[in-house]
N, C-alpha and C positions, 0 to 999 in steps of 0.2 A: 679310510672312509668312515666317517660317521651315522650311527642305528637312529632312526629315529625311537623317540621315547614306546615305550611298553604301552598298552591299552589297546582303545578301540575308538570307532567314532568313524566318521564321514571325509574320504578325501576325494573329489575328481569326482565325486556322483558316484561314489560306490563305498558300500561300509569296509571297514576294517579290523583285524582284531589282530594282536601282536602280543606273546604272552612266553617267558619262558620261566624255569622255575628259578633260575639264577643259582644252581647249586656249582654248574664249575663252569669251564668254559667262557663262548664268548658269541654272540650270533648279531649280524647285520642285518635289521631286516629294515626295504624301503620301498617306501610306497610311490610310486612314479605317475606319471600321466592315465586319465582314464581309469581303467580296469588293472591295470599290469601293476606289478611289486616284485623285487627282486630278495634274495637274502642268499646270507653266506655265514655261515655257522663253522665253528671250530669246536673239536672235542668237547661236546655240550653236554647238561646236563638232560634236560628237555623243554624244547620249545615247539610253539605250532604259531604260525601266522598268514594270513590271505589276506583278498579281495574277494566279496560278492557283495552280498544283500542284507537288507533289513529294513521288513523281515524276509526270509526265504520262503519257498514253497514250490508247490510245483510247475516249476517251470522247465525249458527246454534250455540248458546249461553248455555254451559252446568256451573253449579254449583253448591257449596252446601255448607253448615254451620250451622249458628246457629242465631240467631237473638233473642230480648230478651223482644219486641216491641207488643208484642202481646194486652197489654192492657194499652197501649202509645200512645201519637201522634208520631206515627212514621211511616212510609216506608221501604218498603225493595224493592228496584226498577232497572230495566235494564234503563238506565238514560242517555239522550246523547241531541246532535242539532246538528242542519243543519247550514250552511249560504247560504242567497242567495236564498230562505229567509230564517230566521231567527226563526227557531223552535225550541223550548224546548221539550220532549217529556218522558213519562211516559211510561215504562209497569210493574204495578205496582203489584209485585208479594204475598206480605204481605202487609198489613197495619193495625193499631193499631187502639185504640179510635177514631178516624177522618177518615171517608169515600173521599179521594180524589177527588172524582167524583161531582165534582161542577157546572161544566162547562157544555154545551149544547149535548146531546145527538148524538151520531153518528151513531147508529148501537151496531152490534157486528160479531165476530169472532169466532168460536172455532179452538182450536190450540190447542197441548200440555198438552190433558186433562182436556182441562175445556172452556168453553166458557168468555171471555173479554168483557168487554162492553167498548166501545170506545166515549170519549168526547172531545169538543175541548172547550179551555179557551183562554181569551187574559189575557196577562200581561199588565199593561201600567206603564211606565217610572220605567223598576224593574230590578235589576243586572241582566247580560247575558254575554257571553262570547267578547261580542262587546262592554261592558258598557253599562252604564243605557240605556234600547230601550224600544220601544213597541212590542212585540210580541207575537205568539200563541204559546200555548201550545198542544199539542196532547196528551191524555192517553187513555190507556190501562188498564183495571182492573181484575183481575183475580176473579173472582165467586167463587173457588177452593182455598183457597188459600194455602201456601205452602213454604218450602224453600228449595231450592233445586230441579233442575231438568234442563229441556231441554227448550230454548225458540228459537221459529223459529223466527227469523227478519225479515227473509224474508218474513213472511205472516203475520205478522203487518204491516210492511211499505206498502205491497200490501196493505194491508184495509186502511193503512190511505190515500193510493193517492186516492183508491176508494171513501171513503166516510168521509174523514175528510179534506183535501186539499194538498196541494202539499208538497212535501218534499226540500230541496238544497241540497247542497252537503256537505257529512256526517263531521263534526270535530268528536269530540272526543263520546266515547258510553259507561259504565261502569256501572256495577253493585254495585248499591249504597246503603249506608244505609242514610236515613234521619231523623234528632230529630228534632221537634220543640217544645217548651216546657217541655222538660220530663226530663227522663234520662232513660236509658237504655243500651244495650250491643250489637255487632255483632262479629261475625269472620266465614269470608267468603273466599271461594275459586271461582274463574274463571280458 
């Protein structure tokens, strides 16, 4: 099977971004009909790529598939930034071997069947959609986890202006699968 090429942009009425750092490994990632994208990553070094929006915001976020990360370093994640400032942001619906949740405590939420615990992280001088910057990160962690279902935005971004800090104004938002280290499989719909 052939990846399609690296980047971002528009396929089927829905954006996409595909992005890995090429240090070892090998990752399939393809964009199909509609909303859906599938990908199959081998011993990688790190990559993240989806299907949603652009730009994002709050909306009412449904989906579903398959994911194969369960006992991986990996993410199954609603994934997007702000500029202005310059936010990275996690609602991190799976995740594998590696708990995301590094970063400083914020609270939490229930939403969507399960209560989130929300953390905030800096990045310092790490790719962004502006180039190398410093910036935070926001996430969201699901207790529950899952794949497949309903995420409100709108009552993440509320908690995060509450109790993690301010938001900008939304680029791009997608439901992403992320490897770092592994290999592993996705094919997801939005």
């Amino acid at each position: 099977a052939k990846s399609d090429p690296q980047g971002y942009g528009f396929h089927s009425g829905y954006f996409y971004s595909f992005w890995s750092d090429n240090s070892r490994g090998s990752v399939i990632y393809n964009n199909l009909e509609n909303g859906t994208y599938k990908s199959q990553w081998t011993n990688i070094g790190n990559w993240v790529g989806g299907k949603g929006w652009n730009p994002g915001g709050p909306k009412i976020v449904e989906y579903n598939g398959t994911w194969s990360g369960k006992n991986v370093n990996s993410y199954l994640a609603l994934y997007g930034w702000t500029r202005n400032p310059l936010i990275e942001y996690y609602v991190v619906e799976s995740f594998g071997s590696y708990n995301p949740s590094q970063g400083s405590r914020k609270g939490s939420i229930t939403t969507d069947g399960s209560t989130y615990n929300l953390f905030q992280s800096t990045r310092t001088n790490q790719p962004s959609i502006e180039g190398r910057k410093t910036f935070q990160q926001f996430w969201s962690i699901r207790q529950n986890q899952r794949v497949g279902g309903t995420i409100n935005m709108t009552a993440h971004f509320k908690a995060y202006e509450q109790y993690v800090g301010k938001l900008g104004t939304h680029d791009y938002m997608i439901l992403g699968t992320e490897g770092y280290g592994s290999s592993g499989s996705s094919h997801i719909t939005v």
